[in-house]
N, C-alpha and C positions, 0 to 999 in steps of 0.2 A: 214305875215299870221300866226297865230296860230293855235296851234294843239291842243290846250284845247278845251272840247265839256262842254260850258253854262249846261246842263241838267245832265251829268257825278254826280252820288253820289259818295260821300267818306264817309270811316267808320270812325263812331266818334272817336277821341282819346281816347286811354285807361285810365280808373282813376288808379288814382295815387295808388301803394300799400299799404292798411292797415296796420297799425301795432298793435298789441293787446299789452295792458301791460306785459306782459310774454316778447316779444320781446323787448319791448321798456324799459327796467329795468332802463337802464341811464338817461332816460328823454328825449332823445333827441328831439324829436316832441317840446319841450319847446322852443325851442333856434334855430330854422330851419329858423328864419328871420336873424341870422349872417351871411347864405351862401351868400357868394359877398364880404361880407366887407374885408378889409384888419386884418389880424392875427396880435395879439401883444400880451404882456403877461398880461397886465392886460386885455385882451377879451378874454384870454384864464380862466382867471378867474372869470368871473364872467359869462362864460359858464359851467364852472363848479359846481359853486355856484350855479344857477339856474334851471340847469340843477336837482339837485340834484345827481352826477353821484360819485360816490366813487373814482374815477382815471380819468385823463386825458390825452388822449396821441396823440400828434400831429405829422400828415404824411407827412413828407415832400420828393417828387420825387426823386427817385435814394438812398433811404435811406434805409436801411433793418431792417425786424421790426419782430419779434416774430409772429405764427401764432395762438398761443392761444385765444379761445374768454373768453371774460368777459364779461359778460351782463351786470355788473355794471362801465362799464368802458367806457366815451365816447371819439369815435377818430373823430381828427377832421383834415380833407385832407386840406392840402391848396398846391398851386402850386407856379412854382418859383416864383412869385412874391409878394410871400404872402399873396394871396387871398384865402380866405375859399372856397372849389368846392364844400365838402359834410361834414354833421355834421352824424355821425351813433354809433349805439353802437357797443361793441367786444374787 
């Protein structure tokens, strides 16, 4: 027997966060179809390159990383298996 009620509303999912050019300095909204793929150094480059992002700095878990932002600077999270989680500037 289920507990779910057929006629029960749910609130829509929240959209996604804007980001206005101000925020988005590095481009990153450019290059947001890498997240999934596997990291290597030529996709670190040519997220770069497209990006248009002045620097490039790649986070890898248990790794310790400077806490300065740069707007012009995009990081790119992958986890240990090398998979891109999140593309963001800072």
């Amino acid at each position: 027997m289920s507990n779910s009620n057929p006629s029960q509303t749910h609130d829509p999912a929240p959209k996604p966060p804007e980001v206005s050019e101000g925020e988005d300095a590095c481009g990153a909204r450019y290059v947001q179809d890498r997240v999934g793929r596997r990291y290597d150094e030529a996709l670190g480059e040519s997220i770069q390159r497209e990006s248009g992002a002045a620097t490039l700095r790649v986070i890898r878990p248990g790794h310790a990383y400077t806490m300065e932002f740069r707007g012009d600077r995009i990081n790119v999270h992958i986890d240990d298996s090398d998979t891109i989680t999140d593309i963001g500037c800072g």
